[in-house]
C-alpha positions in Angstrom: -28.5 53.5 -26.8 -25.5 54.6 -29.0 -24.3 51.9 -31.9 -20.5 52.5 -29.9 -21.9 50.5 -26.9 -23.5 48.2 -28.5 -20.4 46.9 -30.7 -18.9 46.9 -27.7 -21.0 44.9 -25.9 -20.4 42.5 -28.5 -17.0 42.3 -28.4 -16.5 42.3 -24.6 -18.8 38.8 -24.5 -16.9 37.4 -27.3 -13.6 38.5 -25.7 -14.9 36.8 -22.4 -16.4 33.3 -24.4 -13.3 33.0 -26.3 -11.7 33.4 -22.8 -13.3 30.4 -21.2 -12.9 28.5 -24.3 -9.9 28.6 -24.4 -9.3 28.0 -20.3 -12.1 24.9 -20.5 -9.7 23.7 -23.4 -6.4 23.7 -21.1 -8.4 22.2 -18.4 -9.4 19.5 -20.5 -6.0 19.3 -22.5 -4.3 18.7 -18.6 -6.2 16.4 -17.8 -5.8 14.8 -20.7 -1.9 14.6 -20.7 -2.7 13.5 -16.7 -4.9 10.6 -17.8 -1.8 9.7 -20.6 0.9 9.5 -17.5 -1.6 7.2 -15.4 -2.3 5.0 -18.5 1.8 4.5 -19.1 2.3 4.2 -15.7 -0.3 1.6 -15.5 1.2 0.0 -18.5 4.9 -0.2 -17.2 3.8 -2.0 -14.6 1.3 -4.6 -16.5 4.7 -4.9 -18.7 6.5 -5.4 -16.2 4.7 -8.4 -14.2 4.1 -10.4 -17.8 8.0 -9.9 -18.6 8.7 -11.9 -14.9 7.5 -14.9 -16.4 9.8 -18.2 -15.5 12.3 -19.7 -18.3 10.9 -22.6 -19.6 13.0 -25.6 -18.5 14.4 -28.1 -21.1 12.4 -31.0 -21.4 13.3 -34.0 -19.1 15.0 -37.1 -21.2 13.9 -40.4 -19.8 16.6 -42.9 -19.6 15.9 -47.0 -19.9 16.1 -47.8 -16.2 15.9 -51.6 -16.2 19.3 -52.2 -15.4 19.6 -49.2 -13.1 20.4 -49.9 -9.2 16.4 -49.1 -7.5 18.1 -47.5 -4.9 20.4 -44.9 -7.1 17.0 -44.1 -8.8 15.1 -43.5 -5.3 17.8 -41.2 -4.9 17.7 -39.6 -7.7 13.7 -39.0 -7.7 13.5 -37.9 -4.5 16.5 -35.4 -4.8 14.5 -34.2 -8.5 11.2 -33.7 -6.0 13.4 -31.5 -3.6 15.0 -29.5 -6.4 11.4 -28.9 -8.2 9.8 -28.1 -4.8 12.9 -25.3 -4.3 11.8 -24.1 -7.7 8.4 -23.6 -6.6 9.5 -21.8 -3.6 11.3 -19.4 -5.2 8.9 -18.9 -7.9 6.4 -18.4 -5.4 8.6 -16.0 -3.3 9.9 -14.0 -6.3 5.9 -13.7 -7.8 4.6 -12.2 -4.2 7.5 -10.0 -3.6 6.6 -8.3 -7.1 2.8 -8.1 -6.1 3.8 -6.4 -3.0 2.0 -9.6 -0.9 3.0 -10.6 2.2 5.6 -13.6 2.8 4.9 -16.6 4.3 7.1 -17.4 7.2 7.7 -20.6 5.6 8.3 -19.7 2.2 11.0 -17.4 3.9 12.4 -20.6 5.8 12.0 -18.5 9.1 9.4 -21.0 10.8 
């Protein structure tokens, strides 16, 4: 065989392993850049569900109730109960709705 066709044997195959180089290198560059999007996708929305934490409440201030009227302080504990068990509520309704969860009827005040 000539020396012509062999040199150009040679540089045909390294014409053709440089080709698929360089294509295996785009697939894997894609699918790197894809795996990127998913991860900052992911974390938006890991972000996203610690930022919805509640606002921490001020701290309660005890007042000397010896002198207080019992039944203005029954009053006043049960309408606290009421209000914190809203609170819950809502927190508990806000907290599904942003985990795509299904509602209780009851939570939603329909039952």
């Amino acid at each position: 065989m000539p020396l012509w066709f062999w040199i150009l044997l040679w540089v045909a195959l390294c014409a053709l392993a440089l080709v698929f180089i360089g294509l295996l290198g785009w697939r894997i560059f894609r699918q790197f850049m894809r795996t990127l999007r998913e991860f900052e996708s992911a974390a938006d929305r890991l972000s996203s569900g610690l930022q919805s934490e509640p606002p921490v409440a001020e701290p309660h201030q005890p007042r000397p109730a010896l002198f207080a009227d019992p039944a203005v302080l029954k009053e006043e504990y049960a309408l606290g109960k009421e209000q914190r068990r809203e609170q819950r509520r809502e927190r508990r309704v806000a907290r599904r709705e942003a985990r795509g969860q299904r509602q209780s009827l009851h939570d939603l005040r329909l039952s």
